[in-house]
C-alpha positions as CSV (number, residue, x, y, z in Angstrom):
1,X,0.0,0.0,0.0
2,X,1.6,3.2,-1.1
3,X,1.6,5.9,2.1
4,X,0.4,9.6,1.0
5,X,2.2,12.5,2.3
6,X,-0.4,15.1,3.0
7,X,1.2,18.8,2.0
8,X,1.4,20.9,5.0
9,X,2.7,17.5,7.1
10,X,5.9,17.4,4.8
11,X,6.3,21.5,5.3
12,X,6.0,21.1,8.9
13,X,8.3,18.1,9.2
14,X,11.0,20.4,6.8
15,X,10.7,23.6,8.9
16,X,12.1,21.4,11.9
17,X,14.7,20.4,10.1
18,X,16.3,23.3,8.9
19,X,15.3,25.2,13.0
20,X,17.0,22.0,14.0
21,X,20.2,22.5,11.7
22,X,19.8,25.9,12.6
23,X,20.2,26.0,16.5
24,X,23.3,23.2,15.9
25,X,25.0,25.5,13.7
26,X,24.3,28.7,15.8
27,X,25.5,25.9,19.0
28,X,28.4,24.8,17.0
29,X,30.1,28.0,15.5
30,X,27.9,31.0,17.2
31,X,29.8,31.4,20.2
32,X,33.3,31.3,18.0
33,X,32.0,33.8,15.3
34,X,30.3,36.5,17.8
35,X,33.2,35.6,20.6
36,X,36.5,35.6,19.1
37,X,38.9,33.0,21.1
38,X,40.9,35.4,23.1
39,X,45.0,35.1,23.8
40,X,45.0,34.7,28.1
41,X,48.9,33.7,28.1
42,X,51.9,33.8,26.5
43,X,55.6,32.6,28.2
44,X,58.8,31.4,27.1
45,X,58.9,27.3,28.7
46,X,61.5,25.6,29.8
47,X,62.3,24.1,26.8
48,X,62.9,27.5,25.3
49,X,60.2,27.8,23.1
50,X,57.4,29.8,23.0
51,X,54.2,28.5,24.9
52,X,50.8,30.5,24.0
53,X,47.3,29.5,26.3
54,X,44.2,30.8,25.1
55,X,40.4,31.6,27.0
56,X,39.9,28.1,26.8
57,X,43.1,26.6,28.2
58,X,44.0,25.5,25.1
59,X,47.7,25.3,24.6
60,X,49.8,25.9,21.4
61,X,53.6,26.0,20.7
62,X,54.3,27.1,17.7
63,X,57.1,25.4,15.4
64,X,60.4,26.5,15.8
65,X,62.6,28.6,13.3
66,X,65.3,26.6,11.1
67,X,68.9,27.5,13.4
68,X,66.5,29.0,16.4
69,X,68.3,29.3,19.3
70,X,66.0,30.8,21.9
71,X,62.7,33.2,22.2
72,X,62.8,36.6,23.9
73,X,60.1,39.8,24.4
74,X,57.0,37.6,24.1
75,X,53.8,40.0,24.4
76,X,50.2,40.1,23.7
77,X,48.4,42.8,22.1
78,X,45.9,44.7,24.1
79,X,43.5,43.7,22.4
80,X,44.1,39.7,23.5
81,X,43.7,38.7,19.6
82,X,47.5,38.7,18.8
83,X,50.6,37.4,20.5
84,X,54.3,38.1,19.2
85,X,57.8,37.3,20.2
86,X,61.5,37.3,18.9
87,X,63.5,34.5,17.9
88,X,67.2,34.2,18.7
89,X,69.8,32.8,16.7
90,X,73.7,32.4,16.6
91,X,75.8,35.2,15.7
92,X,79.5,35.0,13.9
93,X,81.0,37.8,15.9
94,X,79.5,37.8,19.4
95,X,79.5,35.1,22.4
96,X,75.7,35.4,22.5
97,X,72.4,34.9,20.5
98,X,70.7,37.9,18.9
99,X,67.0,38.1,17.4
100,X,66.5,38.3,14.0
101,X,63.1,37.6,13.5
102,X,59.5,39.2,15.1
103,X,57.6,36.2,15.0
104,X,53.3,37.0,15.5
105,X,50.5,34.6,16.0
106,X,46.7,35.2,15.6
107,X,44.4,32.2,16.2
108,X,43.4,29.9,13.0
109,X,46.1,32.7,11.0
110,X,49.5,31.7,9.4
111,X,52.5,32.4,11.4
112,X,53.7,36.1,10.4
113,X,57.1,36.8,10.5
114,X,59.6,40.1,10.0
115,X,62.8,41.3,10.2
116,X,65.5,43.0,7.8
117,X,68.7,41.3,8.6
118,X,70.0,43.2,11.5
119,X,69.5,42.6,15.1
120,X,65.6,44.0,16.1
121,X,66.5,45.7,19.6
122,X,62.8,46.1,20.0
123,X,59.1,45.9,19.3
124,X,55.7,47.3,20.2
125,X,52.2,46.2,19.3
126,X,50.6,49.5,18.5
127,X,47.1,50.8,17.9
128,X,45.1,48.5,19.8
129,X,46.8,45.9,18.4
130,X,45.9,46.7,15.1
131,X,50.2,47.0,14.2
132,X,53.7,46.4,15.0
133,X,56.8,48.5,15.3
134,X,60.1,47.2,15.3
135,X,64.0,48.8,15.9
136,X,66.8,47.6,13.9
137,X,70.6,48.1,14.3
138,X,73.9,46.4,13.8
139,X,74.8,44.6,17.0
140,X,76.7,47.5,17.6
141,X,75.4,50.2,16.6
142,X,77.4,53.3,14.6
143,X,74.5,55.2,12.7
144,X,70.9,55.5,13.6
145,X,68.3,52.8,14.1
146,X,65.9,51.5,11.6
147,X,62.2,51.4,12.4
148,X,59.0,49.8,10.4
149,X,55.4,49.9,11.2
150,X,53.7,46.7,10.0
151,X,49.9,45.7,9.6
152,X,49.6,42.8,11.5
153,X,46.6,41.4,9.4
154,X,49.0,40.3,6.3
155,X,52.0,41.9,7.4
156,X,52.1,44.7,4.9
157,X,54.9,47.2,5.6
158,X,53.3,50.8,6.0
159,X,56.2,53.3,7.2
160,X,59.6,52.4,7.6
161,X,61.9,55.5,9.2
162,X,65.6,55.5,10.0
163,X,66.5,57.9,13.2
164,X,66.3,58.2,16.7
165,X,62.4,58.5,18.7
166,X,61.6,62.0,19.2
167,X,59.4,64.9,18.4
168,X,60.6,65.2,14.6
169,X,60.0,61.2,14.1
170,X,57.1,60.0,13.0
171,X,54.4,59.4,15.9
172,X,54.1,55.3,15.6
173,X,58.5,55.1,16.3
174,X,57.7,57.3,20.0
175,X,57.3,54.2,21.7
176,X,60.8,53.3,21.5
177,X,61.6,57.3,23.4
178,X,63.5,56.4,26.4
179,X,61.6,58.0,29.5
């Protein structure tokens, strides 16, 4: 005996389905979408490497560099979305490691990294979290420091200056002004 589906019995019976996929999705990826997964932690462990907890508890430790010899200045933005750090390596001409490379993390986002070569004696997350600044020199220095301003969605270099902080640099290099 073939069974008849009567019209507003099949509507009814597909309205729950899609509420019911509705309320899973909204359960599954809601909280995530309208709640970004904030950055609670960031240390350097005893294995040397970089160790970053999130609002959850969840732990991540990100790959090391090829030649990496230790981590240094590890920071989170103020906004909790972004976490950075520098990576040591070997140097020819001194008896200790320098850091060549501003390494930055942002959840479910590709590792970032900057540098130009020379040893970064500093860094800021600036605007909210929204950039980076970085100092460059020669390990010691004999001519002015080199600064760049970075977006730190992508990475794209906005400013770069060469000088010392102060009230003929540009604003973003100020942090670096030694009180």
């Amino acid at each position: 005996m073939l069974k008849v589906f009567h019209f507003p019995q099949f509507i009814v019976g597909a309205l729950c389905v899609v509420i019911l996929l509705g309320v899973f999705d909204v359960y599954a990826n809601g909280a995530s979408s309208q709640h970004p997964v904030s950055i609670a932690k960031v240390q350097i462990g005893s294995d040397g490497r970089i160790h970053i907890f999130d609002s959850r508890s969840e732990e991540f430790i990100p790959p090391a560099e090829e030649e990496q010899v230790g981590v240094d200045q590890p920071k989170i933005s103020e906004n909790k979305q972004v976490a950075g750090w520098l990576v040591n390596f070997k140097n020819c001409c001194t008896s200790y490691p320098i850091p060549l490379t501003l390494v930055i993390y942002q959840p479910g986002k590709p590792l970032e990294k900057f540098g130009d070569g020379l040893m970064i004696g500093g860094w800021f997350f600036v605007d909210g979290g929204r950039h980076i600044v970085f100092s460059s020199n020669t390990v010691h220095p004999n001519g002015p420091s080199n600064y760049e301003l970075h977006d730190v969605s992508g990475g794209r270099l906005l400013h770069k200056w060469s000088g010392e902080p102060g009230k003929h640099s540009p604003k973003w290099t100020r942090v670096f002004e030694q009180p």
